[in-house]
BAGUTI-851794 format. One record per residue (C-alpha): x, y, z; residue number from 0. Coordinates in Angstrom, 1 decimal. Example, Ala and Ser with C-alpha at 12.3 -4.5 7.8 and 13.67 -1.06 7.14 Angstrom:
BEGIN
<r <12.3,-4.5,7.8>,0>
<r <13.7,-1.1,7.1>,1>
//
This chain:
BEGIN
<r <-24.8,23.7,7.9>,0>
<r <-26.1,21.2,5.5>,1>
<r <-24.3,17.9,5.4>,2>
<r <-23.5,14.5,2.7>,3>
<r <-22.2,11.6,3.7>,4>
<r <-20.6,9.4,1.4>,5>
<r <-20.6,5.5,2.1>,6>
<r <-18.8,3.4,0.6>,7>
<r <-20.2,-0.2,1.9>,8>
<r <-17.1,-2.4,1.5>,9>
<r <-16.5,-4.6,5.1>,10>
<r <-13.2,-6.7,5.1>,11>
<r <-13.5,-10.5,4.1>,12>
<r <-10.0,-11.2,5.1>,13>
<r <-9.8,-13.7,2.3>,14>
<r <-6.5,-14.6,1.0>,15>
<r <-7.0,-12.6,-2.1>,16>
<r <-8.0,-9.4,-0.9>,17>
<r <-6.6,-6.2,-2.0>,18>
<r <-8.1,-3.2,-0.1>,19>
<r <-8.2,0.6,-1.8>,20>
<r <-9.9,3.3,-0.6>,21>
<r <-12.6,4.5,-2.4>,22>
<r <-11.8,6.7,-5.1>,23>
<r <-15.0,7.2,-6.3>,24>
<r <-16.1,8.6,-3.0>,25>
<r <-12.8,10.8,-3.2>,26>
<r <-13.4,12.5,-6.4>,27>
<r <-17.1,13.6,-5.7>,28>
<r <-16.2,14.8,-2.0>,29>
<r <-13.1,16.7,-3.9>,30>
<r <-16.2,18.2,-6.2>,31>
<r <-18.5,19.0,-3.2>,32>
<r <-16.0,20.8,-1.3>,33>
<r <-15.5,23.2,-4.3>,34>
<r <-18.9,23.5,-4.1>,35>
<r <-18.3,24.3,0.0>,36>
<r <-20.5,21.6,0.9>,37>
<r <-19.6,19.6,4.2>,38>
<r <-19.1,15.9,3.0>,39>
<r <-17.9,13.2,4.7>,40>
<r <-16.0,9.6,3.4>,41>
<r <-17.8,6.9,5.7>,42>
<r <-15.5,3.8,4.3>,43>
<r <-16.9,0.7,5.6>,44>
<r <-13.4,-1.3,5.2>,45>
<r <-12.1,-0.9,8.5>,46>
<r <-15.4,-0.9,10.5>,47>
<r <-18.7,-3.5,11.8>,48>
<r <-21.5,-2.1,10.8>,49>
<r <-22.7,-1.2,14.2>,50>
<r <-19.8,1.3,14.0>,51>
<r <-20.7,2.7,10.8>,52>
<r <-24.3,3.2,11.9>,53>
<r <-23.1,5.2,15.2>,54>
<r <-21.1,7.6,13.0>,55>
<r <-23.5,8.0,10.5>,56>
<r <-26.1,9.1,13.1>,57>
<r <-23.9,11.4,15.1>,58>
<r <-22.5,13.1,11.7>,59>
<r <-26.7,13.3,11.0>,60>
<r <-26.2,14.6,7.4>,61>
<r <-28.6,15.4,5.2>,62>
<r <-27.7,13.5,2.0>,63>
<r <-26.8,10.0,2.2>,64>
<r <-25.2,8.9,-0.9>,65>
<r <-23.9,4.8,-1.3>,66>
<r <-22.5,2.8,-3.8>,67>
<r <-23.2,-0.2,-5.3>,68>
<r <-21.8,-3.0,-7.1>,69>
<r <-22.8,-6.8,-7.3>,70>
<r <-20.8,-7.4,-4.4>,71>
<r <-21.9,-4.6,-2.3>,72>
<r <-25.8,-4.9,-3.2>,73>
<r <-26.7,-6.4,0.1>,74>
<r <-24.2,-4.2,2.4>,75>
<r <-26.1,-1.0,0.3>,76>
<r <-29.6,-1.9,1.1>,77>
<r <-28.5,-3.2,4.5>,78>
<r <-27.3,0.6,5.5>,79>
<r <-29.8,1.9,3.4>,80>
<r <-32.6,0.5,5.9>,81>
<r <-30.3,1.7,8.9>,82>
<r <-30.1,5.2,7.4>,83>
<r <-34.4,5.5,6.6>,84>
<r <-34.8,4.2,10.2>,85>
<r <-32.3,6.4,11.8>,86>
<r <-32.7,9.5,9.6>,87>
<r <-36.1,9.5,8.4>,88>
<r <-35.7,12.8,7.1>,89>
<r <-32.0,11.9,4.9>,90>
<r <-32.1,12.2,1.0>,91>
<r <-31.0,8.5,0.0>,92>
<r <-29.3,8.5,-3.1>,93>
<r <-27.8,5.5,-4.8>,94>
<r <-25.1,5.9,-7.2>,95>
<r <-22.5,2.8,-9.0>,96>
<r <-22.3,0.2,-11.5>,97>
<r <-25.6,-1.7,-10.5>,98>
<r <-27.5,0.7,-10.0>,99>
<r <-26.4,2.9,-13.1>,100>
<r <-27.6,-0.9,-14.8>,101>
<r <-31.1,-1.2,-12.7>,102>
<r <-32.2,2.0,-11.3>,103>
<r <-35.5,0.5,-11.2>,104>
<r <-34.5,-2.2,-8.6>,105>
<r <-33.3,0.6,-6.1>,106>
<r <-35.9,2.8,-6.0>,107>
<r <-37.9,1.3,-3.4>,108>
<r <-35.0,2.3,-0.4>,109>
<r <-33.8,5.3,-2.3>,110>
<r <-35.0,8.6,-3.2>,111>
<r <-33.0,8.8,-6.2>,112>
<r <-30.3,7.4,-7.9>,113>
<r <-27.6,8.9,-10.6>,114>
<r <-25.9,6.6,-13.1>,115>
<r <-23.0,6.7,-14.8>,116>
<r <-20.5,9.4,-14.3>,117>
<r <-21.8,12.2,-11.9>,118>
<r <-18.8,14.1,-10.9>,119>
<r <-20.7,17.4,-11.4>,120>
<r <-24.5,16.4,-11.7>,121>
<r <-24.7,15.1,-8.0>,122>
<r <-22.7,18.0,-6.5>,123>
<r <-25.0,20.4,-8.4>,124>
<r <-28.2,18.5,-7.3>,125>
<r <-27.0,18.8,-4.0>,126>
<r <-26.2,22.3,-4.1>,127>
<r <-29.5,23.1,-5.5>,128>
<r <-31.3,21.2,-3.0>,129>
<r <-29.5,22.8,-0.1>,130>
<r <-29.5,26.4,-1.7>,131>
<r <-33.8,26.2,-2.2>,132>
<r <-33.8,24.4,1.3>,133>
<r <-36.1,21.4,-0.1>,134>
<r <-36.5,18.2,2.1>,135>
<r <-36.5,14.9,0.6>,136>
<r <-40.7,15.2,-0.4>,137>
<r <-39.9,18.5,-2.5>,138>
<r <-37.8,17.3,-5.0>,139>
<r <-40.1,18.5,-7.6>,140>
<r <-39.4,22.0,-6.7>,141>
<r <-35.5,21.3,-8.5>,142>
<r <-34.9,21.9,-12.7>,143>
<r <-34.5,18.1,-12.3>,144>
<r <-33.7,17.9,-15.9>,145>
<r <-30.6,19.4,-15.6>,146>
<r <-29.0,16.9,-13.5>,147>
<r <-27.1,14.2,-16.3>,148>
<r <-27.9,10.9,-15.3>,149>
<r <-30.8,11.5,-12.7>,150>
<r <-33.5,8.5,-12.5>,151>
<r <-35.8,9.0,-9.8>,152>
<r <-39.2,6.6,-10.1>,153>
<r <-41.3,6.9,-7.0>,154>
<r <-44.4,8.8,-5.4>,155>
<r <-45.8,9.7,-8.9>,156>
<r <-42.0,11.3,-9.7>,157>
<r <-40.7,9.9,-13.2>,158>
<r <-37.3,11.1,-14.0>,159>
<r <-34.8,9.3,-16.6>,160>
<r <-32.2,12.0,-17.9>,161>
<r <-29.3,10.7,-19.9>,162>
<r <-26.0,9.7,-18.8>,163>
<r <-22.8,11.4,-19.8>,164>
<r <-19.0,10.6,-20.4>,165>
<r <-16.9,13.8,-19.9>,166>
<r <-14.6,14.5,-22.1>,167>
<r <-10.3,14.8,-21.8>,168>
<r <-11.2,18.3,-21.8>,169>
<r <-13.3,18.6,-19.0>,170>
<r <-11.6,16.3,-16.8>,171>
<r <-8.6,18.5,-16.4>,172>
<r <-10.6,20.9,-14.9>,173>
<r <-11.6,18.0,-12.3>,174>
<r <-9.7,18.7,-8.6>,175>
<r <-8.1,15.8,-7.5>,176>
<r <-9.7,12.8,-5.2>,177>
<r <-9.8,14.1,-1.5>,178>
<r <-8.3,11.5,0.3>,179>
<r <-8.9,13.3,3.6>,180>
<r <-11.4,10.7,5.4>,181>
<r <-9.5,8.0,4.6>,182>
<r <-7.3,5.6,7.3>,183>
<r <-4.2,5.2,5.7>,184>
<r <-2.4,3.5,8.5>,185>
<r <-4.7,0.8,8.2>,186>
<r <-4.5,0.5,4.5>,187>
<r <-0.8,0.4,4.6>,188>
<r <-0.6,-2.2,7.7>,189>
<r <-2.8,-4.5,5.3>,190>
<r <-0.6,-3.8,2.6>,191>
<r <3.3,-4.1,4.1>,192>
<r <1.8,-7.2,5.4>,193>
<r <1.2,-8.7,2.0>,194>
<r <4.1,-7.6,0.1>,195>
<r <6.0,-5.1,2.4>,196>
<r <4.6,-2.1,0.0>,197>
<r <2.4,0.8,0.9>,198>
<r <0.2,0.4,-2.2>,199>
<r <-2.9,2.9,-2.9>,200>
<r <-4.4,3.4,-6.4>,201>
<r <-4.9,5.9,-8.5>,202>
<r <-6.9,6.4,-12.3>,203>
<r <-5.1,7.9,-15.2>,204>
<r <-7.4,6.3,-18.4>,205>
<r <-11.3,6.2,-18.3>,206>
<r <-13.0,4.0,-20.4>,207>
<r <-12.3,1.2,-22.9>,208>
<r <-13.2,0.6,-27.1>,209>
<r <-13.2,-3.2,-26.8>,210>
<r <-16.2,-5.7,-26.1>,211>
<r <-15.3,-8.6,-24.4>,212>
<r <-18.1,-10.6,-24.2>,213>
<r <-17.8,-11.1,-20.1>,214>
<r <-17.1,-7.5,-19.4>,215>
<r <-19.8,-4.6,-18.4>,216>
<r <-18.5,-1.1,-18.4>,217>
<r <-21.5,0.5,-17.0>,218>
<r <-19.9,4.3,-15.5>,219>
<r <-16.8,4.7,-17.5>,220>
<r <-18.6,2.8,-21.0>,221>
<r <-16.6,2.6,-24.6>,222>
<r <-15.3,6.1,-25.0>,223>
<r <-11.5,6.3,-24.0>,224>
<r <-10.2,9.1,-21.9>,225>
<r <-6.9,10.4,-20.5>,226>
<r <-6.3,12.0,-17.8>,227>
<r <-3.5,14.9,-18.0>,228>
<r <-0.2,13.7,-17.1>,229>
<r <0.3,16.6,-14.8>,230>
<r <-2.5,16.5,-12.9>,231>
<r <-1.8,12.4,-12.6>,232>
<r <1.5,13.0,-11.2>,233>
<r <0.1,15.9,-9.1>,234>
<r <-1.9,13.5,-7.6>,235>
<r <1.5,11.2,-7.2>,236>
<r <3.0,13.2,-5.0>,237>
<r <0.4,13.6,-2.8>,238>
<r <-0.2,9.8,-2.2>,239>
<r <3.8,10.3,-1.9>,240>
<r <2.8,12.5,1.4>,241>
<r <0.5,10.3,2.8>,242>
<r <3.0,7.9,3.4>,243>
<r <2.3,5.4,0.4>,244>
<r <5.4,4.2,-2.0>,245>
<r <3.7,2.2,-4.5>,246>
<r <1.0,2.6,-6.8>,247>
<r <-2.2,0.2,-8.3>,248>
<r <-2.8,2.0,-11.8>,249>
<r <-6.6,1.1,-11.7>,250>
<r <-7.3,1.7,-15.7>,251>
<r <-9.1,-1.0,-17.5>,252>
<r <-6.6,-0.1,-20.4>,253>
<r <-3.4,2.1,-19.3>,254>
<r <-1.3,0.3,-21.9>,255>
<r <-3.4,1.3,-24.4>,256>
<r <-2.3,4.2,-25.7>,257>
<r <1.5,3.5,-26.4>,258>
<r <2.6,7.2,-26.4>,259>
<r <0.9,8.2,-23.2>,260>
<r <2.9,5.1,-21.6>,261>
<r <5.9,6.4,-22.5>,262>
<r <5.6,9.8,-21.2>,263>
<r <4.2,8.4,-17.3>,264>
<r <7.5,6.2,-18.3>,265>
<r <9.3,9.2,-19.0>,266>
<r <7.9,11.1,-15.9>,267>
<r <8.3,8.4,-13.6>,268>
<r <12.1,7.4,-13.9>,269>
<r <13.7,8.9,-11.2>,270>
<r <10.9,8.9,-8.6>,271>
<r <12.0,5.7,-6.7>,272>
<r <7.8,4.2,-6.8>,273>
<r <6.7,1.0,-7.5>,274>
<r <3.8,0.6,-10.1>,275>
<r <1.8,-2.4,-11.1>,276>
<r <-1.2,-2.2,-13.7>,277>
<r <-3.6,-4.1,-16.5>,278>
<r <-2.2,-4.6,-19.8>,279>
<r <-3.1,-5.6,-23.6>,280>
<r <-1.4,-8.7,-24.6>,281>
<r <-0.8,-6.5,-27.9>,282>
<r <1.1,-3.0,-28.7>,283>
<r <4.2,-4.2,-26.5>,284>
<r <7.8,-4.7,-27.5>,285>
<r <11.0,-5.1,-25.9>,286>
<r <12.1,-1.3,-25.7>,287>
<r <8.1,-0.5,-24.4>,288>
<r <8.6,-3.3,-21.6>,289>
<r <11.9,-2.4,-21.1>,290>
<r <10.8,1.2,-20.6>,291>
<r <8.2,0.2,-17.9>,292>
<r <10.6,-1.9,-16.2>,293>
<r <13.3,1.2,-16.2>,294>
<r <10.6,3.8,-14.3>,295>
<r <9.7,1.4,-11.9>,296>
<r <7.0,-1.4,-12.9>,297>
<r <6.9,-4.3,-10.7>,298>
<r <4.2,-6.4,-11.9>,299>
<r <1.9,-6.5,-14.9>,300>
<r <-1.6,-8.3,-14.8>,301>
<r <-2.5,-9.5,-18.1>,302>
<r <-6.1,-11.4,-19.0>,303>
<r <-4.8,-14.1,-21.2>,304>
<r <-8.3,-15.7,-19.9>,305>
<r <-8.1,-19.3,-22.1>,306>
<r <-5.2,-21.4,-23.9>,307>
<r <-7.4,-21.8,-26.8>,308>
<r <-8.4,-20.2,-30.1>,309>
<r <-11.5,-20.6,-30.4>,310>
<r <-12.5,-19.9,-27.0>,311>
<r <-11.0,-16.7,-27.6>,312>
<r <-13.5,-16.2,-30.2>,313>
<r <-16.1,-17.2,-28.0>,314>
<r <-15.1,-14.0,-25.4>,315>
<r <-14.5,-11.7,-28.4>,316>
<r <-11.5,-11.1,-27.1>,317>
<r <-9.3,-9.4,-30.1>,318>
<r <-5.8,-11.4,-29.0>,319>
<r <-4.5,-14.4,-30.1>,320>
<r <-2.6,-17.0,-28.0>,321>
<r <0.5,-16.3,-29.6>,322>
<r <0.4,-12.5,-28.9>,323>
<r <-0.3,-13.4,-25.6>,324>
<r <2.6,-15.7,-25.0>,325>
<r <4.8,-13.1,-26.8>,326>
<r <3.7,-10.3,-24.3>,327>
<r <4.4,-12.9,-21.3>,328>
<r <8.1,-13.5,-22.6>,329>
<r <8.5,-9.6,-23.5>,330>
<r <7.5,-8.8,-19.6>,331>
<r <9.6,-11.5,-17.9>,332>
<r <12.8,-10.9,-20.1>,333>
<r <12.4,-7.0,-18.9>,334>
<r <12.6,-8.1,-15.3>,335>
<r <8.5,-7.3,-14.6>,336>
<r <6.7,-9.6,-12.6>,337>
<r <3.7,-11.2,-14.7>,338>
<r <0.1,-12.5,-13.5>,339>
<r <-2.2,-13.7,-15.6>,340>
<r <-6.0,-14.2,-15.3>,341>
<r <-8.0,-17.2,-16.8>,342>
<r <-11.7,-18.1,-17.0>,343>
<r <-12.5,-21.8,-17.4>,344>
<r <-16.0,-23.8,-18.1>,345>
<r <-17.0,-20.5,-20.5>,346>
<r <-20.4,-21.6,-21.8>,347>
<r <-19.8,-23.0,-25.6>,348>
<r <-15.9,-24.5,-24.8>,349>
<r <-15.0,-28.1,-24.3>,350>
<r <-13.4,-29.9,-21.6>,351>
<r <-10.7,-30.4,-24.3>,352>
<r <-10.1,-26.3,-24.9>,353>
<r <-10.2,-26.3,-20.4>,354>
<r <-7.4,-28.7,-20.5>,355>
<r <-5.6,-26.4,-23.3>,356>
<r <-6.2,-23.7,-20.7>,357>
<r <-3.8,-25.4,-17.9>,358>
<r <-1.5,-26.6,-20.2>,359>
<r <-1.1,-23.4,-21.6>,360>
<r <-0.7,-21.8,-18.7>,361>
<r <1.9,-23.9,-16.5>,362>
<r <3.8,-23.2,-20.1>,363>
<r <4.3,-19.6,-19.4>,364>
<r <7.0,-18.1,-17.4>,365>
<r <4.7,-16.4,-15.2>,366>
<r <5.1,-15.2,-11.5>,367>
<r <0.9,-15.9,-10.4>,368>
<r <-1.6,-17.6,-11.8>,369>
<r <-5.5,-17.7,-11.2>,370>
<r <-8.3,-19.0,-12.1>,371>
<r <-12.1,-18.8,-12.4>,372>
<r <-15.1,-19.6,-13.6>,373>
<r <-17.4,-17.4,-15.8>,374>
<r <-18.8,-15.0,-13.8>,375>
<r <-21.8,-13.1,-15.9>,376>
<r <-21.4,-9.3,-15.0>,377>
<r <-25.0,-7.1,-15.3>,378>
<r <-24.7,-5.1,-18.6>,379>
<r <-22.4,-8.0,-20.3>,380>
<r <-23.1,-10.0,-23.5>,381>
<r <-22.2,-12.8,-22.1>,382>
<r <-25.4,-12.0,-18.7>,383>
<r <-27.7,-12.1,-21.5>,384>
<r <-26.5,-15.3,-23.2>,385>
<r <-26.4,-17.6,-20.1>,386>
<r <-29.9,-19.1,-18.4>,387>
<r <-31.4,-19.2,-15.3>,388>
<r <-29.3,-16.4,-13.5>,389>
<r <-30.6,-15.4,-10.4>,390>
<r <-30.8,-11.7,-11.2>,391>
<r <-31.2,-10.6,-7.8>,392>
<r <-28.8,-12.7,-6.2>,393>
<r <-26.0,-10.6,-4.1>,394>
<r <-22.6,-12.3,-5.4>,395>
<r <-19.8,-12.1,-2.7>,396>
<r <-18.3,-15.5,-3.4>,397>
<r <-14.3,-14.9,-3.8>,398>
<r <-12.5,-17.1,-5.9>,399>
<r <-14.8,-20.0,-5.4>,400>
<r <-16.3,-22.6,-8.7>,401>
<r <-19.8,-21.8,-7.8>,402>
<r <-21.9,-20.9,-11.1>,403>
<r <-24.4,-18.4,-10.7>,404>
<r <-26.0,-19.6,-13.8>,405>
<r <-27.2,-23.0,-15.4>,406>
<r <-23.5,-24.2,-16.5>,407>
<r <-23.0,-27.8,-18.3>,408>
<r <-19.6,-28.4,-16.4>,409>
<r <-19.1,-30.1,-13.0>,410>
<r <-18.1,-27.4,-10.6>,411>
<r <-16.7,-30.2,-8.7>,412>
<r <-14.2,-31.7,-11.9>,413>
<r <-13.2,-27.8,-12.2>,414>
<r <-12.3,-27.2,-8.9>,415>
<r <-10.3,-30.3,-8.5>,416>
<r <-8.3,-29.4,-11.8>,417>
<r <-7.9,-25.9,-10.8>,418>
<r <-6.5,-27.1,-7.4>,419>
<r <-4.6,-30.0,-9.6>,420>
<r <-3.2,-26.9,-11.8>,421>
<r <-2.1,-24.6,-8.9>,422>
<r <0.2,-27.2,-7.2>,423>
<r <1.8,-27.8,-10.6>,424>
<r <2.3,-24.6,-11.0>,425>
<r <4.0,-24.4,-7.5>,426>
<r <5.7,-27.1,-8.0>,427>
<r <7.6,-25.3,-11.0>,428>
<r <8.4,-22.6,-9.4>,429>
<r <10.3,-24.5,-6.6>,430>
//
């Protein structure tokens, strides 16, 4: 029988600030390839050396090879990439993610093709297809390649650039939920109960976000907002309930968005007995809202006030003001919710003066964590194509570090030495 692995080409750093999740874009396609009765397979990288990965991937000896990729993960993706062509010469490599949805171009030397954006259904088709007309990996002109949303294949004379889609609220209830089958959970939730004594796994509920920070790049989900339906979300609840886990990472780039669906997960959740932390606008939130969240079992909100200064604001396009910011801060703490805050210091067009506004402004809130960091210019975002001399190519895995991957006029050295100057005063106050 025909086989796909899926990798996901994540190996543990074991730094102090990582938060480990399985896959769940790995789970939702395997969820759509089993309706299709496809064997798939979740090889997650996490808990595994590569040479472990490589023996598994060779005895599973699949047909399809699919990995994804993110800045992060570019080096891990070709690395197993190379393993896979050498091992299984005769394995369809596809590549799929944020960078390659971005530059398809730059992955089409190691892979055979690659599908951007959001290819819940296009990829499982393809793959069905491919399997039914018992093609190799040389025959793919033999498939309607043009009906596959988001396909870009360049390579041996093959041009293929279909557009990418966004499916719509409609569509996505008809989506099965994430298979979480090939997963370690015991692993997950060892890492996790050591952190924080929680067994926290995450789950979607929004897709996509209207706003344009100037730092951010949206490349799968893009601008158009989606919600998930409640029922299926809490569906999906219950079964992370089963697997053991009894807290939850709401991974939305915008889950307080939309005021009225909050309050029914609110609504729904009361009574349940799980934790829940998640991203939140600084705007849109009162007392009775944060009260609300508090009530159904919110434990921590992260908020991206990013700078303590107007203008800098400005700078990031960021559609907040300091004050609303400060406001949402109070509103969180006085409901008994944890509150962490991101920043992002040395932005290219601010002042040492707006940086110092920064810490100032932030050992003035009552907040539970703090961090820090310096711009960090995402493929796909305004603020890559502003900056100079970015080494396009370079495979960024530094965590939580002052190194500037692009020609910056501030002292890395001065910013990390006020960063670490910062952090102790803000342990300090919480003594």
């Amino acid at each position: 029988m025909p086989r796909v692995a899926l990798v996901y080409p994540y190996f543990r750093t074991r730094s102090s600030t990582e938060l480990l999740f399985p896959p769940l874009g790995a789970a939702s396609l395997a969820s759509q390839l089993h309706m299709l009765e496809i064997e798939t397979k979740i090889f997650d990288c996490t808990f595994e050396t590569f040479e472990e990965i490589q023996k598994k991937i060779e005895s599973y000896q699949p047909d399809i090879v699919g990995l994804y990729s993110m800045v992060t993960l570019s080096r891990n993706t070709f690395r197993i990439a190379a393993m896979v062509r050498t091992s299984l010469p005769d394995s369809l490599l596809v590549a799929g993610g944020p960078l390659p949805t971005l530059y398809p171009e730059r992955y089409c030397g190691a892979f055979d093709v690659i599908f951007r954006g959001e290819a819940d259904r296009s990829f499982p088709r393809f793959c069905q297809d491919l399997f039914h007309l018992k093609l190799s990996r040389h025959q793919l002109k033999e498939l309607p390649l043009d009906k596959y949303e988001g396909l870009f294949i360049n390579r041996n004379g093959l041009q293929v650039d279909n557009p990418t889609v966004h499916y719509l609220e409609e569509e996505l209830e008809s989506f099965p939920l994430p298979y979480r089958g090939d997963f370690d959970h015991l692993a997950y939730q060892k890492v996790w109960s050591s952190q924080d004594g929680s067994k926290t796994t995450s789950i979607i509920t929004t897709l996509g976000c209207p706003y344009n920070c100037d730092f951010c790049s949206r490349p799968i989900f893009g601008n158009l907002f989606r919600r998930r339906n409640l029922d299926t979300v809490f569906d999906e609840i219950e079964h992370v309930r089963r697997l053991g886990y009894d807290s939850l990472w709401i991974a939305d780039d915008n889950f307080t968005l939309d005021l009225n669906y909050l309050k029914e997960f609110c609504r729904r959740m009361a009574g349940l007995k799980i934790k829940w932390s998640c991203l939140s606008r600084v705007t849109g939130i009162d007392e009775k809202i944060a009260g609300l969240m508090k009530a159904s079992g919110c434990k921590r909100v992260y908020l991206g006030l990013e700078t303590g200064d107007q203008a800098t604001l400005k700078l990031m396009k960021k559609q907040a003001t300091l004050e609303e910011g400060r406001n949402a801060v109070h509103l969180f703490h006085k409901a008994g919710i944890e509150v962490a805050a991101f920043f992002i210091v040395g932005y290219p067009g601010e002042t040492v003066a707006s940086i110092e506004e920064t810490f100032k402004y932030s050992l003035s809130l009552p907040l539970d964590n703090i961090s820090f960091n310096v711009p960090f210019p995402l493929p796909g975002s305004k603020l890559f194509e502003r900056v100079s001399e970015v080494d396009k190519d370079m495979d960024w895995d530094t965590e939580n570090e002052v190194t500037f991957v692009y020609k910056s006029e501030f002292d890395p050295h001065w910013l990390q030495l006020r960063i670490n100057t910062t952090l102790q005063a803000f342990a300090d106050k919480r003594k």
